[in-house]
N, C-alpha and C positions, 0 to 999 in steps of 0.2 A: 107355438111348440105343442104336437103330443100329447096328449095326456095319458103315463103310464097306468095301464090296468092291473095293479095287486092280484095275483091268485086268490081266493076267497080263504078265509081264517077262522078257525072257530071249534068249537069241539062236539063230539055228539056225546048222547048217552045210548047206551045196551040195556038191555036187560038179558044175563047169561044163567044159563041153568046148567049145576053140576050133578053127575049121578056117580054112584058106586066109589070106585078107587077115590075119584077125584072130590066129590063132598068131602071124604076121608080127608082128603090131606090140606082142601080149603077151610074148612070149618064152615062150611054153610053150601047149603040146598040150592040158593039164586040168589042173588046181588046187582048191584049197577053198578057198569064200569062205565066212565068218561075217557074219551078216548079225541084223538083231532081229526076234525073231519078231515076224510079222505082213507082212512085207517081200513085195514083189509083185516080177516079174520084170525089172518097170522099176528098183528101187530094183536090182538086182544091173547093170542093166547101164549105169545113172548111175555107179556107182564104179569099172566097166572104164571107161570114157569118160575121168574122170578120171585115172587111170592112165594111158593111152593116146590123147590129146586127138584123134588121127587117127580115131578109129573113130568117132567125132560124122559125120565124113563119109558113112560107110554104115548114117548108124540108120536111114533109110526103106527101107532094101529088105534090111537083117535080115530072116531067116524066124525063131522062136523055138521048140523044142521042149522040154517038160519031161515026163521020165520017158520021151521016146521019143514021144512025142504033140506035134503042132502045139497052141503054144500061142497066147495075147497080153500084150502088156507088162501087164495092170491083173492076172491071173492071182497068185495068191498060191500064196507057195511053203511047204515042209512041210520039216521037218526031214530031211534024209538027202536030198532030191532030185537028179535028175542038170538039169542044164540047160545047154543047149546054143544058142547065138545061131549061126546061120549063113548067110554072107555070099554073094550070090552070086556064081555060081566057071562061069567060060567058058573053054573050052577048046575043039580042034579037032585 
């Protein structure tokens, strides 16, 4: 008989950095988030949302970079990644 191969199981960590509005409303500058592997950039920022139910306000005009590169929510993330959701921020 076969032997069925399992999809692989596991979870990674992030390293996410918050600026402007969004620091505001997390309480904190950068954190680590654990998240399951496979997890895309939208799953990290569905569970800041929950945490934070205000930042649902500025999901459309989020910019998203990961590792330092403009990314997009469907973007799958890698163990050890930096990621960053940032808000836009006016000043004069």
């Amino acid at each position: 008989m076969p032997t069925k191969i399992e999809p692989t199981t596991g979870t990674i960590t992030i390293h996410l950095l918050h600026f402007a509005m969004n620091r505001e409303l997390l309480g904190c500058a950068e954190e680590q988030m654990t998240l399951p592997a496979g997890s895309a950039v939208a799953d990290a920022w569905t569970l800041l949302v929950a945490r934070a139910p205000r930042l649902a306000k500025g999901s459309r005009s989020q910019m998203v970079a990961v590792n330092s590169r403009y990314a997009t929510l469907d973007q799958s993330l890698q163990d050890g990644d930096e990621l960053a959701f940032i808000p836009p921020v006016s000043g004069g």
